[in-house]
C-alpha positions, 0 to 999 in steps of 0.5 A: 571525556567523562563518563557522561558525555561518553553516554551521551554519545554512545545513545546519539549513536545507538538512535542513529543505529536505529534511525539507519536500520529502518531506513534499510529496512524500508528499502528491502520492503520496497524491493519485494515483487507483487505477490512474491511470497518467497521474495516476502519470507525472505526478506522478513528472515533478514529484517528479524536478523538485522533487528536481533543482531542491532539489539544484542550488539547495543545492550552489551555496550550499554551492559559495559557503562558504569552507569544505573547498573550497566543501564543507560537507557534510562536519563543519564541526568537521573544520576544526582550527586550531592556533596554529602552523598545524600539527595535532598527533598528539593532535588529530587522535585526539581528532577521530577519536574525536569523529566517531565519538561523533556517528555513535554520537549520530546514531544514538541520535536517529534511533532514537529518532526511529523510535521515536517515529513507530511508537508515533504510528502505532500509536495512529493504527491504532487509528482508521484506516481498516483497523480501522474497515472490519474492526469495521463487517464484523464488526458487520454478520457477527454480525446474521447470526450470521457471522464473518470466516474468513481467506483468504490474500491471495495473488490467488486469494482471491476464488476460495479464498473461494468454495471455503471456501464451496463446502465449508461448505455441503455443495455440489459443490466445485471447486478453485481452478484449476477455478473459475478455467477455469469463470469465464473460460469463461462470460464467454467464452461470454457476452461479450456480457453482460460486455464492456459493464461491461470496460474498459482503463487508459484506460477505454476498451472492450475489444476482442477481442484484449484481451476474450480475453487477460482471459479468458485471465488469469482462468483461468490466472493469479493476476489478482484477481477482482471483481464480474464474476467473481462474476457469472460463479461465482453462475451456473456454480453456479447459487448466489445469492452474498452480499458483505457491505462496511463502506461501501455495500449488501450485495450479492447475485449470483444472486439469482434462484437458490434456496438458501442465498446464500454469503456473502463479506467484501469489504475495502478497507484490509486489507491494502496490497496493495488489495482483498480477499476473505474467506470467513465461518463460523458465529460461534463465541460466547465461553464464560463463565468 
């Protein structure tokens, strides 16, 4: 083998190298639980280390070829040998024009390449989580003769499915800053019942300082809610809440207060962003043709 396909080889490998490596390192990401921030430093130390180490281990190969000064990232065919030793005005235009028509190939092959993962991962949404969790919502909705009602997903969308509801079925309605205030107030008058189930980054309890800086966060900034919240709205209201998932129970906040219970979807994989909340309205059947 000469020097040159011996160059080529070892840049197929050092791209292969490259293309494995980030397939590892998709995988260590996937495998950090929600909100661990230990499990993230970690597992951030050894991509860097994986990286650095893949990096000095190429450029010393490449620093031992002969070639370009012990650099052959650059197109081996840049090196021109000409029986007289000198590269004449046509040969170093024919090579110009040759490195543009790899660029121009490059680029073909990595859109097609582009491509081609779209269409895989379009037939893979079909059947992924996102669509599985929305069909199960929207079978268990139409038992109760619901559908989903779109909230945006902005951090206030638990409170703005609240409200949506709030509206359509005709009881007092408030914005969603007032809801917000009305929430963060009762788990402030009522701390004793909530700090139990508050925990921080560490899964460690609350203290006050941090109890009144949630408190505080609830109700004035766009912090998402959950559970608690919910807790805290279904007695502000004195309404009996209803959240329907694709996984798990239905479960029911306030169960002890009369009427009609308002009716919540939950999602996991809805969007990237993480958890979300929509409102529902009365399923709007399909009129025959």
């Amino acid at each position: 083998m000469n020097s040159s396909e011996e160059n080529e080889d070892i840049l197929q490998r050092h791209r292969k190298e490259r293309k494995d490596l980030q397939g590892k390192i998709t995988a260590l990401k996937k495998s950090i639980p929600k909100n661990d921030k230990k499990k993230k430093k970690e597992v951030s130390e050894i991509i860097e280390k994986l990286e650095k180490e893949l990096e000095e281990r190429q450029k010393e190969e490449l620093a031992e070829q002969p070639q370009n000064g012990g650099d052959i990232r650059g197109d081996v065919d840049d090196v021109v040998n000409v029986e007289n030793g000198d590269a004449s005005e046509e040969v170093v235009q024919e090579k110009r024009v040759s490195k543009a028509q790899r660029r121009r190939n490059k680029k073909e092959a990595e859109d097609k390449e582009r491509d081609k993962r779209i269409e895989e991962q379009e037939k893979i949404n079909k059947k992924g989580p996102r669509v599985q969790e929305l069909n199960s919502i929207v079978e268990a909705l139409k038992k109760d003769n619901l559908q989903i009602y779109d909230i945006p997903a902005d951090g206030n969308c638990m409170y703005c499915a609240v409200q949506h509801q709030l509206e359509i079925t005709d009881r007092e309605t408030y914005n969603v800053d007032q809801l917000r205030l009305m929430t963060a107030t009762f788990i402030r008058e009522n701390k004793d019942d909530f700090i139990p189930f508050m925990c921080n980054d560490d899964e460690e309890l609350l203290n006050d300082e941090q109890f009144e800086k949630y408190c505080q966060n609830v109700a004035k900034t766009k912090v998402w809610g959950g559970q608690l919240e919910l807790r805290a709205l279904s007695n502000v209201l004195s309404s009996p809440i209803k959240v329907i998932q694709s996984t798990g129970p239905t479960t029911i906040q306030g169960e002890q207060f009369k009427g009609t219970p308002m009716t919540l979807t939950y999602h996991r994989h809805l969007y990237r962003l993480g958890e979300h909340y929509n409102s529902t309205s009365a399923l709007q059947k399909e009129e025959d043709n």
